[in-house]
PDB file of N, H, CA, C and O in Angstrom:
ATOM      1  N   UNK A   1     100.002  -5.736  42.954  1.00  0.00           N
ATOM      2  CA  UNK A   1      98.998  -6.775  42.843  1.00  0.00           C
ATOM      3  C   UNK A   1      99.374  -7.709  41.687  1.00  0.00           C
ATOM      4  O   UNK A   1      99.726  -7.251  40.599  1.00  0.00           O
ATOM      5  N   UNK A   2      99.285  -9.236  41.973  1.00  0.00           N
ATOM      6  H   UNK A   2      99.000  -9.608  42.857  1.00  0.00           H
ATOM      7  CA  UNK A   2     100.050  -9.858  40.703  1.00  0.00           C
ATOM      8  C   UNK A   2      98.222 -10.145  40.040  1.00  0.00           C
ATOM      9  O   UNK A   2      97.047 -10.191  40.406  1.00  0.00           O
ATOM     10  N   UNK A   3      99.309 -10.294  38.587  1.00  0.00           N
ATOM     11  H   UNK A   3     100.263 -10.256  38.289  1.00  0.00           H
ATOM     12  CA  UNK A   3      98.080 -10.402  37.518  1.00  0.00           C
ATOM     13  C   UNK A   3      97.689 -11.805  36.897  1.00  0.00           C
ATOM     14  O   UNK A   3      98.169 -12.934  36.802  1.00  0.00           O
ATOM     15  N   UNK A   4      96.864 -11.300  36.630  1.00  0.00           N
ATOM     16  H   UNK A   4      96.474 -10.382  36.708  1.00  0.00           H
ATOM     17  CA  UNK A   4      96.163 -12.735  36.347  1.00  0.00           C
ATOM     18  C   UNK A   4      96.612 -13.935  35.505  1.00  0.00           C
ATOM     19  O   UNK A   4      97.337 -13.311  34.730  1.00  0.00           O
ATOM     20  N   UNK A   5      96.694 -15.102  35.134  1.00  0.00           N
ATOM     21  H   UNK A   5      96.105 -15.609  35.763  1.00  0.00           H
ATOM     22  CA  UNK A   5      97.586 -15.488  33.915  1.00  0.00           C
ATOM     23  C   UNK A   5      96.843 -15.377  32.406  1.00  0.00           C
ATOM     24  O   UNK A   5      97.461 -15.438  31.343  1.00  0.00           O
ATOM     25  N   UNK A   6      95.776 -15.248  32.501  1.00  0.00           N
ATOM     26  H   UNK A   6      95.273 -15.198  33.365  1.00  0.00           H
ATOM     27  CA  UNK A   6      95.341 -14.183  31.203  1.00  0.00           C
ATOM     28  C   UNK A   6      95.706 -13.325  31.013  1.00  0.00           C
ATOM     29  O   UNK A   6      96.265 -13.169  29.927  1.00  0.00           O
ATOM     30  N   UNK A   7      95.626 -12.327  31.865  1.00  0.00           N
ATOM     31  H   UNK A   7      95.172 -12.454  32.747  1.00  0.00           H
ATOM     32  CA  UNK A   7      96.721 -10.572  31.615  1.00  0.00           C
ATOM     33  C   UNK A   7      98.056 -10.984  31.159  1.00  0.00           C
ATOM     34  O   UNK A   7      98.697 -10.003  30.783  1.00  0.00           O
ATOM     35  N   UNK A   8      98.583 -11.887  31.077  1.00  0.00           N
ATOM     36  H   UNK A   8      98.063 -12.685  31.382  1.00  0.00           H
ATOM     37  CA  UNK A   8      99.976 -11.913  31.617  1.00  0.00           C
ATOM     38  C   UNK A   8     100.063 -12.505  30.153  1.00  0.00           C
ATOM     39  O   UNK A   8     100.946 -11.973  29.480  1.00  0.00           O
ATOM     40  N   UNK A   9      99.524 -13.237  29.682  1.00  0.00           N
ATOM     41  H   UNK A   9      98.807 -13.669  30.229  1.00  0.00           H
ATOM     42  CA  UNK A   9      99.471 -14.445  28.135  1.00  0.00           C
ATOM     43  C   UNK A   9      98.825 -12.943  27.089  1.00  0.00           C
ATOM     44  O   UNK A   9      99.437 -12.773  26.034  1.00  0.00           O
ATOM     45  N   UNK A  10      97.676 -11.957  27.393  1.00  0.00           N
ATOM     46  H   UNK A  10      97.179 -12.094  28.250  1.00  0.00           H
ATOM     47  CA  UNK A  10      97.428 -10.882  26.729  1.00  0.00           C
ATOM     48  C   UNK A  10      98.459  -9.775  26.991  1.00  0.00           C
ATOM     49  O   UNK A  10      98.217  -8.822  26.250  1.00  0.00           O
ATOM     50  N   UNK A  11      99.017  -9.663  27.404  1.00  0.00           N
ATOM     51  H   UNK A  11      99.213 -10.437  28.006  1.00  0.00           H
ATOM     52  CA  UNK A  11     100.183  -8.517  27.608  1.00  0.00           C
ATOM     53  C   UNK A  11     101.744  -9.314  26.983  1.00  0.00           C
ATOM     54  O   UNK A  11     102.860  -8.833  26.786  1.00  0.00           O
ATOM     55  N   UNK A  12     101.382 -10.244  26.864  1.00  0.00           N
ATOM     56  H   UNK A  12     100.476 -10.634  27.024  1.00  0.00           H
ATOM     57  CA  UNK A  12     102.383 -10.693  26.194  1.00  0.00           C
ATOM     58  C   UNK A  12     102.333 -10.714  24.754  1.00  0.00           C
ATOM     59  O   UNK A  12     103.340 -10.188  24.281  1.00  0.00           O
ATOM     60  N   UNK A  13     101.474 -11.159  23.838  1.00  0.00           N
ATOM     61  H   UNK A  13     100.656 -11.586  24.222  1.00  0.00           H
ATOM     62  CA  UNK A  13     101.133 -11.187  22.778  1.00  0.00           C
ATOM     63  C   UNK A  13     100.943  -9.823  22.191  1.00  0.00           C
ATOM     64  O   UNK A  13     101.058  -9.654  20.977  1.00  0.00           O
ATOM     65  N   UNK A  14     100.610  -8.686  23.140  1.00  0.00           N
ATOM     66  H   UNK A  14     100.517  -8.823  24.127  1.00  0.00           H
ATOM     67  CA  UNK A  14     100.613  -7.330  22.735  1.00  0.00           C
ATOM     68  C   UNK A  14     101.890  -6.511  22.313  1.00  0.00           C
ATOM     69  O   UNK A  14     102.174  -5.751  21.387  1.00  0.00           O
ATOM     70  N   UNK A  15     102.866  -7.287  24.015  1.00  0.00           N
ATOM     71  H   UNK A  15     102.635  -7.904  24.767  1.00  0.00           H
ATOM     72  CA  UNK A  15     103.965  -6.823  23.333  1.00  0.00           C
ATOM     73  C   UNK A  15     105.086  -7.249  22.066  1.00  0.00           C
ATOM     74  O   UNK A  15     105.976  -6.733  21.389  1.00  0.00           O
ATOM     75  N   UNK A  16     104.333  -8.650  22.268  1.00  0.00           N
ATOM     76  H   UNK A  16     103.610  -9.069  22.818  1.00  0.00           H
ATOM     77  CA  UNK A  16     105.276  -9.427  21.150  1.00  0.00           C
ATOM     78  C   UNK A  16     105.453  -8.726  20.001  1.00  0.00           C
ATOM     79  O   UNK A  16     106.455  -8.343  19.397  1.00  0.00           O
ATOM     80  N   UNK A  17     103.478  -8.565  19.688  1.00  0.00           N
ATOM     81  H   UNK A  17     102.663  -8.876  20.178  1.00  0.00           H
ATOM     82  CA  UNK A  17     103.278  -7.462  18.651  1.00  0.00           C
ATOM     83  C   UNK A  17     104.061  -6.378  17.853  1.00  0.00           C
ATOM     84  O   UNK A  17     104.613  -6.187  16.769  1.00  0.00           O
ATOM     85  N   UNK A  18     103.644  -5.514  19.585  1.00  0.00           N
ATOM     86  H   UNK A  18     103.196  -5.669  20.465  1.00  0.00           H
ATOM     87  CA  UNK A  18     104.176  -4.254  19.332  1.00  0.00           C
ATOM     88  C   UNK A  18     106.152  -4.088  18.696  1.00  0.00           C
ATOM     89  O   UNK A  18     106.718  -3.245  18.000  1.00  0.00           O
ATOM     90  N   UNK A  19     106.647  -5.400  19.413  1.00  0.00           N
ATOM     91  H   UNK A  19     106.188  -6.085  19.978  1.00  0.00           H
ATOM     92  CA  UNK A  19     107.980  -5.215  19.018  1.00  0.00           C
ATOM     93  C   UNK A  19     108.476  -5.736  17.869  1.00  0.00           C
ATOM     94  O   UNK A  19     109.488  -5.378  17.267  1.00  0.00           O
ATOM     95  N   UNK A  20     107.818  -6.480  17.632  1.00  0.00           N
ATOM     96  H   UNK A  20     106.996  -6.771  18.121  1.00  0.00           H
ATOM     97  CA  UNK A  20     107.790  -6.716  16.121  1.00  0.00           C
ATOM     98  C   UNK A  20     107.443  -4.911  14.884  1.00  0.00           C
ATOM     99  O   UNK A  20     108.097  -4.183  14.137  1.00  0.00           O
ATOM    100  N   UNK A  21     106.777  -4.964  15.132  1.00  0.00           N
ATOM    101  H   UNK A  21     106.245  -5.556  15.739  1.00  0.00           H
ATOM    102  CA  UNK A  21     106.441  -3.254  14.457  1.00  0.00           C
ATOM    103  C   UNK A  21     107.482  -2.727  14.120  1.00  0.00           C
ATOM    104  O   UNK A  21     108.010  -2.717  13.008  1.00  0.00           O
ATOM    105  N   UNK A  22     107.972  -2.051  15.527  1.00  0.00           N
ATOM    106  H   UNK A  22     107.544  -2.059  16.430  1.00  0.00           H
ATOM    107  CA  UNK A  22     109.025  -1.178  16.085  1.00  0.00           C
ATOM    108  C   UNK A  22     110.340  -1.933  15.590  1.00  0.00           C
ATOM    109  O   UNK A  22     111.168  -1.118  15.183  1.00  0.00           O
ATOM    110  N   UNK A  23     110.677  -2.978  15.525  1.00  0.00           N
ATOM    111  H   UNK A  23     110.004  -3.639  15.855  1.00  0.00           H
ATOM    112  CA  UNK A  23     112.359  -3.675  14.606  1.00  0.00           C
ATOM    113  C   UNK A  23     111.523  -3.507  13.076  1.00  0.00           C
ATOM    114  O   UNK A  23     112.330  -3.326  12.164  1.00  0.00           O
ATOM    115  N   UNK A  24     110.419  -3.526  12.729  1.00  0.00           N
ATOM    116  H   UNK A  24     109.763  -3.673  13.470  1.00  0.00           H
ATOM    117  CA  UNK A  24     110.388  -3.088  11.406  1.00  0.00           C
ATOM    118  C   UNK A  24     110.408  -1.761  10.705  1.00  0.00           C
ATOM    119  O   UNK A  24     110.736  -1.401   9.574  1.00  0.00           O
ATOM    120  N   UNK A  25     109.909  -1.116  11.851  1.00  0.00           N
ATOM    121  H   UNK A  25     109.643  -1.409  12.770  1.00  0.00           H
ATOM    122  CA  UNK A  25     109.738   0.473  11.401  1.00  0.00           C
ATOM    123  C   UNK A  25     111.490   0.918  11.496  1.00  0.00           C
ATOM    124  O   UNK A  25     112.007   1.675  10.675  1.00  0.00           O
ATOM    125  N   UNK A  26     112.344   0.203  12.807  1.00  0.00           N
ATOM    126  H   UNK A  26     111.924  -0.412  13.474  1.00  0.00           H
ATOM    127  CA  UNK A  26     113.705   0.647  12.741  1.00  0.00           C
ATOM    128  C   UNK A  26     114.543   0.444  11.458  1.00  0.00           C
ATOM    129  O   UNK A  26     115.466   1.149  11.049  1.00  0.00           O
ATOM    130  N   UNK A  27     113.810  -1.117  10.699  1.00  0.00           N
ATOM    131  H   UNK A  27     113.060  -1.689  11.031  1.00  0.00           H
ATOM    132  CA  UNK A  27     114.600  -1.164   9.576  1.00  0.00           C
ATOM    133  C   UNK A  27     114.424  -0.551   8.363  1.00  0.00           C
ATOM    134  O   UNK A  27     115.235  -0.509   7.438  1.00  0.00           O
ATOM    135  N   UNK A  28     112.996   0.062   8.427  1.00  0.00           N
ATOM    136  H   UNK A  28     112.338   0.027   9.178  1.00  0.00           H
ATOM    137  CA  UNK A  28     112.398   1.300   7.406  1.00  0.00           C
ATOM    138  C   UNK A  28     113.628   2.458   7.320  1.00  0.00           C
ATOM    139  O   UNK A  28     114.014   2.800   6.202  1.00  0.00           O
ATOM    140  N   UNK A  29     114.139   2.962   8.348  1.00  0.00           N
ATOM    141  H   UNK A  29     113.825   2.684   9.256  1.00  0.00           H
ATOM    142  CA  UNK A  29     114.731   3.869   9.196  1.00  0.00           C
ATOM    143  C   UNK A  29     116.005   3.596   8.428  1.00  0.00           C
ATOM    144  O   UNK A  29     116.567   4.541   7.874  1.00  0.00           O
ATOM    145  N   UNK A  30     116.563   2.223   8.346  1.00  0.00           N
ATOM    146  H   UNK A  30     116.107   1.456   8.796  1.00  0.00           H
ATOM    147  CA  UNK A  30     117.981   2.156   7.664  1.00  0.00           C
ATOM    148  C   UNK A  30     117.981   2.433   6.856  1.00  0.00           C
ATOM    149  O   UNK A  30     118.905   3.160   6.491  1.00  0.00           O
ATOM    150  N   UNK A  31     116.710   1.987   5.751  1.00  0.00           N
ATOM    151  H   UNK A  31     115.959   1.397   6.047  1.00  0.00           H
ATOM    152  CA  UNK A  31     116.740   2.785   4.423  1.00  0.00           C
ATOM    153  C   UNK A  31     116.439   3.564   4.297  1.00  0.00           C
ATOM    154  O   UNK A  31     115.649   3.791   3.381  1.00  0.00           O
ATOM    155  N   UNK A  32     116.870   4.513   5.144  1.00  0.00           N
ATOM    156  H   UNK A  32     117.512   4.329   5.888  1.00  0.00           H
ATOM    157  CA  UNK A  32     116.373   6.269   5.128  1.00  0.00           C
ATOM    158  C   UNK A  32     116.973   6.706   3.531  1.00  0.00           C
ATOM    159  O   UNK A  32     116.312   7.110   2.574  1.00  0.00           O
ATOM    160  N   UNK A  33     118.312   6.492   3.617  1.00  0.00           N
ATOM    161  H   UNK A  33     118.849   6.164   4.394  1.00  0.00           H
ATOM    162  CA  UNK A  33     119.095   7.154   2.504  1.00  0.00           C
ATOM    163  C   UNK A  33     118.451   6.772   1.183  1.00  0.00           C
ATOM    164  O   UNK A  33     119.007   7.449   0.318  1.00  0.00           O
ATOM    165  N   UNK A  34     117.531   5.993   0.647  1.00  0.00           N
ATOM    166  H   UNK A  34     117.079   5.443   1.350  1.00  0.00           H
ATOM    167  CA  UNK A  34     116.990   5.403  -0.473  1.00  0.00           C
ATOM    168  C   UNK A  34     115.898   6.441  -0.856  1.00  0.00           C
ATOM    169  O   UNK A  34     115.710   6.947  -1.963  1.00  0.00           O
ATOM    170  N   UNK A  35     115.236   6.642   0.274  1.00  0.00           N
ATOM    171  H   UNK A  35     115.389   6.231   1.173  1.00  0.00           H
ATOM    172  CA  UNK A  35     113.676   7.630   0.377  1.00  0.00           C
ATOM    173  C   UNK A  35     114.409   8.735   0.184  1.00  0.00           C
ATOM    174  O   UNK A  35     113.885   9.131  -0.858  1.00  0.00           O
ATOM    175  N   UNK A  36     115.243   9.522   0.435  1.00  0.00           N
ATOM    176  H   UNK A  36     115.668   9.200   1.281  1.00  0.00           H
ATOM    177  CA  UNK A  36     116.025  11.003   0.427  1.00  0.00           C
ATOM    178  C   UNK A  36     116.800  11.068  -1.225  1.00  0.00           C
ATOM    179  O   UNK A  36     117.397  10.225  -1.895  1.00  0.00           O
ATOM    180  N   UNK A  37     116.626  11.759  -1.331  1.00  0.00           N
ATOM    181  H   UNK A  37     116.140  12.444  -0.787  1.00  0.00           H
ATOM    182  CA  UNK A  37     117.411  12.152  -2.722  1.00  0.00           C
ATOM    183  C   UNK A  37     118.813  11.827  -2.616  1.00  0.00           C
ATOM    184  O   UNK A  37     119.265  12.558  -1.735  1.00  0.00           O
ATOM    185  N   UNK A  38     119.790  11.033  -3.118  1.00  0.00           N
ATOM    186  H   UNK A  38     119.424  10.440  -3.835  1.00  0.00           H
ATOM    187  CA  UNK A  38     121.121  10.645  -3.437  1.00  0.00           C
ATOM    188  C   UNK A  38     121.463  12.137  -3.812  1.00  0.00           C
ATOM    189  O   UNK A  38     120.846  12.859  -4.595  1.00  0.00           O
ATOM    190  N   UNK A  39     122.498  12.408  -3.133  1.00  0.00           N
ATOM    191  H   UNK A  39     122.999  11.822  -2.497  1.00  0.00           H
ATOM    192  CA  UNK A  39     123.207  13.839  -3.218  1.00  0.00           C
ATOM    193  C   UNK A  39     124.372  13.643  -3.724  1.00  0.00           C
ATOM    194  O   UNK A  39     124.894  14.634  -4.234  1.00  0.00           O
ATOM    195  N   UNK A  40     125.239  12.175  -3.755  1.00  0.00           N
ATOM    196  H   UNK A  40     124.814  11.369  -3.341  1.00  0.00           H
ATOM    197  CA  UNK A  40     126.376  11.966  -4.299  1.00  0.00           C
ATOM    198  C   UNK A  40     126.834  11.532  -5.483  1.00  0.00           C
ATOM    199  O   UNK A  40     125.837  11.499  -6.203  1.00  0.00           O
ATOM    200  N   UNK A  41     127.748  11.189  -6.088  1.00  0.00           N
ATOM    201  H   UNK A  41     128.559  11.216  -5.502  1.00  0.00           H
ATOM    202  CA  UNK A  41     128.101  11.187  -7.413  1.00  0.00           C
ATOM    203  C   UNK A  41     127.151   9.462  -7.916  1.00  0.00           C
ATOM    204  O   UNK A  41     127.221   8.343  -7.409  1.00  0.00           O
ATOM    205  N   UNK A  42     126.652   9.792  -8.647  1.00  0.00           N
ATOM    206  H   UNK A  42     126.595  10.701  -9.059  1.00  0.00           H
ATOM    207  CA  UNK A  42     125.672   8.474  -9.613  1.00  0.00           C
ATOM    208  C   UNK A  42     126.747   7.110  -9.636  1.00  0.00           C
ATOM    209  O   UNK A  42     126.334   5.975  -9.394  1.00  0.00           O
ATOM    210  N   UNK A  43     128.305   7.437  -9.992  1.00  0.00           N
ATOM    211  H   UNK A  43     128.640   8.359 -10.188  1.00  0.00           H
ATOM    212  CA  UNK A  43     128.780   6.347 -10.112  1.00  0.00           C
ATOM    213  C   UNK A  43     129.418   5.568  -8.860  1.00  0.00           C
ATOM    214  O   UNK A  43     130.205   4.627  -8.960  1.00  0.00           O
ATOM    215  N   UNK A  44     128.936   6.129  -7.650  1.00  0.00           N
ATOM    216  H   UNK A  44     128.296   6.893  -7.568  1.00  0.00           H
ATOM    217  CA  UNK A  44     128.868   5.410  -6.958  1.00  0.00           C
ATOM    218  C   UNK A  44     127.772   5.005  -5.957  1.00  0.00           C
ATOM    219  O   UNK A  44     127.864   4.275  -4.970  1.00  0.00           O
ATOM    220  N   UNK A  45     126.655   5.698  -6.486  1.00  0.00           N
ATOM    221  H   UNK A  45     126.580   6.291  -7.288  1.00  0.00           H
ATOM    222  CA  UNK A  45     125.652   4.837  -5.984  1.00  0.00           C
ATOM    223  C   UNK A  45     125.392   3.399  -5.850  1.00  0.00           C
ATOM    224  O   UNK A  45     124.946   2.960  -4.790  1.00  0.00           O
ATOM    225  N   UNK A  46     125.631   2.664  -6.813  1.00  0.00           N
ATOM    226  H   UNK A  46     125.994   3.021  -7.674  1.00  0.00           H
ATOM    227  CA  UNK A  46     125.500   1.229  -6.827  1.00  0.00           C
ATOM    228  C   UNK A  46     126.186   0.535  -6.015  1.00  0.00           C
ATOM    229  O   UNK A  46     125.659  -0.480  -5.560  1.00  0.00           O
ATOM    230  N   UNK A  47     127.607   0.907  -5.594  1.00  0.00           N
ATOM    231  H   UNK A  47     128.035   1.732  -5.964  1.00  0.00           H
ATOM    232  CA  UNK A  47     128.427   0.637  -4.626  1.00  0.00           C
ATOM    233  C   UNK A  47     128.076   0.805  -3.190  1.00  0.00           C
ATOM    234  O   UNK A  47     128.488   0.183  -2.211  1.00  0.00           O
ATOM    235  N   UNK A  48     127.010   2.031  -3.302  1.00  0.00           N
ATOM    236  H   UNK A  48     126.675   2.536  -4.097  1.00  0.00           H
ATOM    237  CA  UNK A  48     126.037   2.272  -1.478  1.00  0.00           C
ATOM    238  C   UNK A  48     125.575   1.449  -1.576  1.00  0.00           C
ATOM    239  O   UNK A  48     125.620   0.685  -0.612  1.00  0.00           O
ATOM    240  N   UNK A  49     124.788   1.019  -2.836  1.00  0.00           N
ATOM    241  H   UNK A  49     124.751   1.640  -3.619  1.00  0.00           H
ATOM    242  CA  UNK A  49     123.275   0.324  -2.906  1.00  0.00           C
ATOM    243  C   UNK A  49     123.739  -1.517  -2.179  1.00  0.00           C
ATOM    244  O   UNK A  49     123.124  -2.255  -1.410  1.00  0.00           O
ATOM    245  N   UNK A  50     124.970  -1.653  -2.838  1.00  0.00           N
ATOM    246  H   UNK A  50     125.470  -1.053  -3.462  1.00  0.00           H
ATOM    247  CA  UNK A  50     125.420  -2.873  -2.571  1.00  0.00           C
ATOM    248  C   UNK A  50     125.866  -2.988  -1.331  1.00  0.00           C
ATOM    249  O   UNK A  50     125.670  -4.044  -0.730  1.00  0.00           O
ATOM    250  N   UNK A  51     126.683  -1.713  -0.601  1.00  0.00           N
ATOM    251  H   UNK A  51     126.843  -0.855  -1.089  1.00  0.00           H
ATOM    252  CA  UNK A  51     127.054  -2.148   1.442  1.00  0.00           C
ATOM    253  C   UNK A  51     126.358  -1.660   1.801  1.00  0.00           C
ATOM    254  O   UNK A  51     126.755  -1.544   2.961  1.00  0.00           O
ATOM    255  N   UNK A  52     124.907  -0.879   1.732  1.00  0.00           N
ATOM    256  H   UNK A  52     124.584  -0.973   0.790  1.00  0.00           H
ATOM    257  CA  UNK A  52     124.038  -0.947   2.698  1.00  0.00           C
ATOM    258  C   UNK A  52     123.482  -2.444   2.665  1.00  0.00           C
ATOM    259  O   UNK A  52     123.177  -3.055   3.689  1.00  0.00           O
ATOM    260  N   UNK A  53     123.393  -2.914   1.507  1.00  0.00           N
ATOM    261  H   UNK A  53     123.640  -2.417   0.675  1.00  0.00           H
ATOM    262  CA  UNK A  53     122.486  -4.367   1.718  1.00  0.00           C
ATOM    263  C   UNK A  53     123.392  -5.484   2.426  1.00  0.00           C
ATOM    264  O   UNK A  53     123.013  -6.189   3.361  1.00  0.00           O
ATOM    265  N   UNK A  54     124.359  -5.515   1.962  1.00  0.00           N
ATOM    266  H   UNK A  54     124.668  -4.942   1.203  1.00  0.00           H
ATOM    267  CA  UNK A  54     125.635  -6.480   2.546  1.00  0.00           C
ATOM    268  C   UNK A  54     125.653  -6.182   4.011  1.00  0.00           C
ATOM    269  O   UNK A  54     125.627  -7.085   4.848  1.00  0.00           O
ATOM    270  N   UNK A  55     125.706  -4.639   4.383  1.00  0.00           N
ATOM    271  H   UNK A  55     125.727  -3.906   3.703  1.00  0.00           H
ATOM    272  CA  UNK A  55     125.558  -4.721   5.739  1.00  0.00           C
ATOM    273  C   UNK A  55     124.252  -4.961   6.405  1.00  0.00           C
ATOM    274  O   UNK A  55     124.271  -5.377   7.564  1.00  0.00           O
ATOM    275  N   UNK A  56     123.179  -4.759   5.837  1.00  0.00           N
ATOM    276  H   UNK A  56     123.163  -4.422   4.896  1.00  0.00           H
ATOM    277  CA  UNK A  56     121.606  -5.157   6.249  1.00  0.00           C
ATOM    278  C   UNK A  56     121.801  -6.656   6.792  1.00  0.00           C
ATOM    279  O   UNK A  56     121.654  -6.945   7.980  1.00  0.00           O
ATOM    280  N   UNK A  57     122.111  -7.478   5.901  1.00  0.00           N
ATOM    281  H   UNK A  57     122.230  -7.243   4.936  1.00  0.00           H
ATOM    282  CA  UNK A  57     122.494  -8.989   5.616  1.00  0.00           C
ATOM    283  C   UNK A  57     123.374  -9.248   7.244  1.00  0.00           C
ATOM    284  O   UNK A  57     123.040  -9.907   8.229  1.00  0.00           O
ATOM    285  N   UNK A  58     124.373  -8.559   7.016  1.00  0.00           N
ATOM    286  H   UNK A  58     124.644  -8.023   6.216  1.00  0.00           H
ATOM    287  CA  UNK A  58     125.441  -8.918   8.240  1.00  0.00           C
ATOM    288  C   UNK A  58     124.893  -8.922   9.827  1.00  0.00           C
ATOM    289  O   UNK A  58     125.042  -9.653  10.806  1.00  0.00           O
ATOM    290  N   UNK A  59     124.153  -7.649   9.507  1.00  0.00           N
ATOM    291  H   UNK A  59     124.032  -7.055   8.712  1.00  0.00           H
ATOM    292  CA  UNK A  59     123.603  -7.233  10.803  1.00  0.00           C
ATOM    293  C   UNK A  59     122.170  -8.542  11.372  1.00  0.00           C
ATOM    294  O   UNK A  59     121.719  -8.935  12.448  1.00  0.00           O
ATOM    295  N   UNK A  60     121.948  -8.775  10.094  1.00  0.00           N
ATOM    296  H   UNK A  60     122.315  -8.456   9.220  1.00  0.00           H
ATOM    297  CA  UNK A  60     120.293  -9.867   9.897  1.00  0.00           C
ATOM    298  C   UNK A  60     120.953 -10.744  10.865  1.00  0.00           C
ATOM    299  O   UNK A  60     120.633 -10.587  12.043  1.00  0.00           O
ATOM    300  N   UNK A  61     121.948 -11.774  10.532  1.00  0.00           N
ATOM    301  H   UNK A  61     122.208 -11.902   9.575  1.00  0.00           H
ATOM    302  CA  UNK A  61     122.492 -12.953  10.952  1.00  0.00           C
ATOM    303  C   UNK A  61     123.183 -13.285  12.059  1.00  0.00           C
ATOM    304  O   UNK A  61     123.497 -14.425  12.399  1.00  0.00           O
ATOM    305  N   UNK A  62     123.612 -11.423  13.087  1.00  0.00           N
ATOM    306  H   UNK A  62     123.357 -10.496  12.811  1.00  0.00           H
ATOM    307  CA  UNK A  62     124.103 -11.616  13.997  1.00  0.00           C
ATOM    308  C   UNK A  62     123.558 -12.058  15.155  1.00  0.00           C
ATOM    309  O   UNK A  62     124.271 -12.238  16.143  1.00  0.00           O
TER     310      UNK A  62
END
């Protein structure tokens, strides 16, 4: 049964929504390693800290 063009303009905006969320919660997700305790040597943390973001960046623009 086709739907109405209200359903169709509200099911859209829902999902727009919803996918918006979900690419934010995925990018929560990249910075998993930040929330978890650093298990590796201190002097190179700053060096993660810097290609996770460089790659955050890379990935942003593709």
């Amino acid at each position: 049964q086709e739907r109405s063009t209200g359903d169709r303009v509200a099911k859209r905006s829902v999902n727009t929504l919803r996918a918006a969320v979900e690419r934010a919660i995925a990018h929560l997700k990249d910075w998993k390693i930040f929330a978890t305790r650093y298990r590796g040597p201190l002097t190179h943390f700053a060096l993660l800290a810097k290609t996770v973001t460089a790659l955050a960046f890379y990935k942003k623009g593709r």
